[in-house]
C-alpha positions in Angstrom: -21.5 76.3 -26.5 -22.0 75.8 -30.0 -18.9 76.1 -32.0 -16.8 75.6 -35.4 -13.0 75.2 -33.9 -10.4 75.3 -36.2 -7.4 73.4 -36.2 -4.7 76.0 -37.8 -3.3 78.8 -37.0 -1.0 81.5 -39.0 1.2 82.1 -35.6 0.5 79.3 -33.1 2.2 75.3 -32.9 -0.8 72.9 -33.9 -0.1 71.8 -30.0 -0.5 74.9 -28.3 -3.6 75.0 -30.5 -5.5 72.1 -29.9 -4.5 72.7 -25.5 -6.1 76.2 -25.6 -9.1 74.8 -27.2 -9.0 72.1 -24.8 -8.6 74.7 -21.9 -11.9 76.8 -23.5 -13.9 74.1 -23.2 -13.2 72.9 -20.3 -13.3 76.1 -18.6 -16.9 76.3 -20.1 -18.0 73.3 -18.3 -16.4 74.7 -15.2 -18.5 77.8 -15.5 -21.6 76.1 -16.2 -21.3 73.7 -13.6 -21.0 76.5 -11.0 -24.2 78.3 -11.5 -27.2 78.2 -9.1 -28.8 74.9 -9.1 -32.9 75.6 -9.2 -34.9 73.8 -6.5 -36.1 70.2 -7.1 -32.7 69.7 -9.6 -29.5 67.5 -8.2 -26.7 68.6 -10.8 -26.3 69.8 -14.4 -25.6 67.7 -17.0 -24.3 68.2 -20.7 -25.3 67.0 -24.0 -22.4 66.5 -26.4 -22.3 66.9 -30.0 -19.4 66.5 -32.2 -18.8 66.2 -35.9 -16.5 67.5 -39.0 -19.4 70.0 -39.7 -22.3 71.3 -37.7 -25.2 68.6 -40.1 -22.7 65.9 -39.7 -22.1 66.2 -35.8 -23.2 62.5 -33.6 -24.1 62.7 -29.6 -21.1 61.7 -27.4 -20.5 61.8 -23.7 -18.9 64.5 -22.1 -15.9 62.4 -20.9 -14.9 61.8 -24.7 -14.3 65.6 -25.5 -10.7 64.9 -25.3 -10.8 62.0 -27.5 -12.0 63.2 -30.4 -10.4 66.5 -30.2 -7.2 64.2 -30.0 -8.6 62.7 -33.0 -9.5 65.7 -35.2 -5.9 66.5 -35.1 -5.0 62.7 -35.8 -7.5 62.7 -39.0 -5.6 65.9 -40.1 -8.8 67.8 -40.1 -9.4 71.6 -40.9 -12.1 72.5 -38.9 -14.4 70.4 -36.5 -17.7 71.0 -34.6 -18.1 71.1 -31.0 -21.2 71.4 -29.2 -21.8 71.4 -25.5 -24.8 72.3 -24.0 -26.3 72.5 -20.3 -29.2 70.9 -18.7 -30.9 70.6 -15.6 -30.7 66.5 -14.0 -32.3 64.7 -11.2 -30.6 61.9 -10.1 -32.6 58.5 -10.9 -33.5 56.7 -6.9 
């Protein structure tokens, strides 16, 4: 998932907003997460990108999604960049 969220709305509370974008990606991780695991791979894992823009978006982990939605709406900002993608892990023995 590789996407532009923004953080108004003509006929929806900023609140109600910033849940169903929370809701969309988490039921993206959700859907990920359920697919057919190959052979020889343990789980899937995610790498996280977020930013005000798409060229100014920084790695984070997946646990701080919430965070920094939380805090797009905190910095008052238009628009922010989400980016969540899938890959295949092996856990370390």
């Amino acid at each position: 998932m590789k996407k532009t969220f923004s953080l108004s709305h003509p006929k929806l509370n900023s609140a109600r907003l910033v849940d169903s974008i929370k809701h969309e990606v988490k039921k993206y991780i959700k859907r990920e997460r359920n697919k057919q695991l190959p052979s020889g791979v343990d789980y899937w894992d995610f790498d996280c990108k977020y930013g005000s823009s798409e060229q100014a978006a920084e790695p984070i982990h997946l646990a701080e999604i919430n965070k920094c939605i939380d805090g797009a709406v905190k910095d008052e900002l238009a628009s922010f960049y989400l980016e969540v993608l899938v890959k295949e892990a092996v856990r370390g023995e």
